[in-house]
N, C-alpha and C positions, 0 to 999 in steps of 0.2 A: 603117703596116701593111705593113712591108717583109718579103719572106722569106729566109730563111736565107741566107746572101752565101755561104758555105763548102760545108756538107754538105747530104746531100740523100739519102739510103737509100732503097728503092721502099716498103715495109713492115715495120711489126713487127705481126704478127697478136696481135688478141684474143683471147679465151678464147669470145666469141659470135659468130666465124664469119670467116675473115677473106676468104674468096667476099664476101661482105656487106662487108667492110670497105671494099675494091676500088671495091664498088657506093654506098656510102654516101660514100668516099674524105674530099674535103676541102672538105664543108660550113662546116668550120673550117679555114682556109687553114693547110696545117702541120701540120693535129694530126693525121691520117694517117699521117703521114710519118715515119720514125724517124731520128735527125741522128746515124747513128757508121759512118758510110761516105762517104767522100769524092766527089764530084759524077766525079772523070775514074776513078774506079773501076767497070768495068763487073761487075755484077752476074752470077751462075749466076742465069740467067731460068728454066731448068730446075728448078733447086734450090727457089727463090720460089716456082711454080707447083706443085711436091708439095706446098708448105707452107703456100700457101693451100687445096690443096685438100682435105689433111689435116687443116685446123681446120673446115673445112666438111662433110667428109666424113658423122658420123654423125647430127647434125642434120639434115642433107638427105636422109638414107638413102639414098646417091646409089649406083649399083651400079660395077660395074670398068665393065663397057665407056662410061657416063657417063664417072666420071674420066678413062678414054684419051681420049674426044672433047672433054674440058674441058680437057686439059693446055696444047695448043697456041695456047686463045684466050685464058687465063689469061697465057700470058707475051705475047701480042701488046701484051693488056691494058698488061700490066706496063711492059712496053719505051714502050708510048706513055705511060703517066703519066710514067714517067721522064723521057721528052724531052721533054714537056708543062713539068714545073716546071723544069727545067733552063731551058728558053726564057725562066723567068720569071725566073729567080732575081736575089736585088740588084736588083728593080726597084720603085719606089716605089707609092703608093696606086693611084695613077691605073689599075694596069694590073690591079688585086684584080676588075672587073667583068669585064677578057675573059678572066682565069685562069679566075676560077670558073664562067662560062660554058660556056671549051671542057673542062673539067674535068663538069661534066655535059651534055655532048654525049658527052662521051667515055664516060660511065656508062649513059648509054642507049642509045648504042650496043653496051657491052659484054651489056646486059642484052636486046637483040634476038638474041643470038647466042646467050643462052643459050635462050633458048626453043625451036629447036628439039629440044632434047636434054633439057631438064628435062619432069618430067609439071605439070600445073595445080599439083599438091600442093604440088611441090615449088618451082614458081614464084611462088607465096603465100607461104610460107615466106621465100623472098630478102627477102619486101617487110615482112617480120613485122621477121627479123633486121637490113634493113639502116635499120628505127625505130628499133631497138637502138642501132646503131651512131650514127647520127645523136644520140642521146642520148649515150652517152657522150665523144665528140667533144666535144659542147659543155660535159660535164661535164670533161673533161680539159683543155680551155681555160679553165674557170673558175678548177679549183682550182691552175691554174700561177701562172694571177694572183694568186689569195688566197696562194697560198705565197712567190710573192717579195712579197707586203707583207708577209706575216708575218715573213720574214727580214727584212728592212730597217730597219720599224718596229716589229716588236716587239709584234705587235696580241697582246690578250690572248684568249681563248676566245670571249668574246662579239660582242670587237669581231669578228671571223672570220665568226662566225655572223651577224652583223648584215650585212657586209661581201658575203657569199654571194649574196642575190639581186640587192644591187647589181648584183655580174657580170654573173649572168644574165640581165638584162635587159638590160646591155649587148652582152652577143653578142646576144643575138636581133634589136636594134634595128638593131646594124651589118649582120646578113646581112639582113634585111630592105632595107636601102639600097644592098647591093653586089646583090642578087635585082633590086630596080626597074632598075637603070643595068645588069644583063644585058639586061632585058626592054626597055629606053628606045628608044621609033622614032623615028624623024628623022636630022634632021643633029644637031651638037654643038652648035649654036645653038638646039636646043630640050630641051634635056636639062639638068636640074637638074643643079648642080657635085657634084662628090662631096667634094671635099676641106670644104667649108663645111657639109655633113651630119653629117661624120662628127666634124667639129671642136665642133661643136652638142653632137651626143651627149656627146664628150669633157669638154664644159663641165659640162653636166646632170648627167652620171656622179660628174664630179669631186665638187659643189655636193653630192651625196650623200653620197659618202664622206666629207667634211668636216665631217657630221654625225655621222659613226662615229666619226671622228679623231679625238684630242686636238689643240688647239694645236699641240703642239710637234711630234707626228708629221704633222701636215698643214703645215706649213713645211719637215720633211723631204721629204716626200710630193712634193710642189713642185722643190723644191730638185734632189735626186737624177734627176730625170725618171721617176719611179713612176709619173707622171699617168696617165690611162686614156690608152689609143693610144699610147704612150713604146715600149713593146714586144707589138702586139699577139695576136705569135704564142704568148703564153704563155715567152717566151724573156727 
């Protein structure tokens, strides 16, 4: 579950809000995040914040003097994700529980700031949109994965469709285990391993799809590194 070693973009907004995207960000390590701007490229954080605020805008029926008080905490927002993944980048499993941690510290943090400028209405709303968001997130992670099996092996329609909740229940399970080891009190002597969790899941996942597979595409499957967790950011 390594992230991107090269690129690293702050956002590509949704078509359901990308205010909410920000807030919802990366429940899915990477899927947030759009990879066609290079990491030592500093972004227009001006530019990003009309443009989040603009896919947010009529859905929120947010007024002018709202946007001018949202523009500046949008790119603070911004600029901290930024350097959030950048801190992370190219670095192995082990460190997927303090990403996605300070990654929602960093979301409710953003989401206290907006409170006092949104009305109730409209701060109901955030939490409608950024369910949205969290759904597609994991939908865009799934079908990254169903689509490099289907390039590789060849799966046919059904096997896809059989293939589909496989996924899904594979991301829920993994953030479910990167969720407890945020939440894990103690020392590191009391905290279940993560790499042997998620290597479990990887086994179980596999042991499914093998049912979907053919033979010969489950020895490619194998073979190639497709395995579940080979490439988990959907990459």
């Amino acid at each position: 579950m390594k992230l991107a070693a090269s690129r690293l973009s702050i956002i590509r907004f949704s078509a359901i809000g990308g205010l909410a995207l920000i807030l919802a960000g990366a429940t899915a390590p990477g899927g947030a995040f759009a990879a066609d701007t290079p990491a030592a490229q500093e972004p227009d954080w001006g530019r990003q914040a009309d443009q989040v605020l603009a896919a947010s805008k009529a859905r929120l029926n947010l007024t002018e003097p709202q946007v001018t008080s949202l523009k500046p905490i949008v790119e603070r927002h911004l600029r901290k994700l930024r350097g959030l993944f950048e801190q992370y980048t190219g670095q192995g499993v082990a460190v997927m529980p303090a990403l996605l941690g300070e990654f929602r510290e960093a979301r409710r943090s953003f989401q206290s700031n907006l409170e006092p400028i949104l009305n109730p209405a409209q701060m109901q709303e955030i939490q409608v949109m950024r369910g949205e968001v969290d759904q597609e997130i994991k939908k865009a992670f799934c079908e990254a994965r169903l689509k490099r099996l289907t390039d590789r092996l060849g799966l046919s329609a059904g096997q896809a469709s059989a293939a589909r909740p496989i996924l899904s229940d594979e991301y829920d399970r993994r953030m479910a285990i990167l969720s407890f080891h945020i939440n894990a009190q103690g020392g590191p002597e009391t905290r279940r391993p993560l790499g042997p969790e998620l290597q479990q899941v990887r086994i179980e996942v596999d042991a499914r799809l093998g049912g979907v597979l053919t033979p010969a595409q489950f020895q490619t499957y194998k073979a190639e590194g497709t395995a579940t967790g080979a490439a988990p950011n959907g990459g």
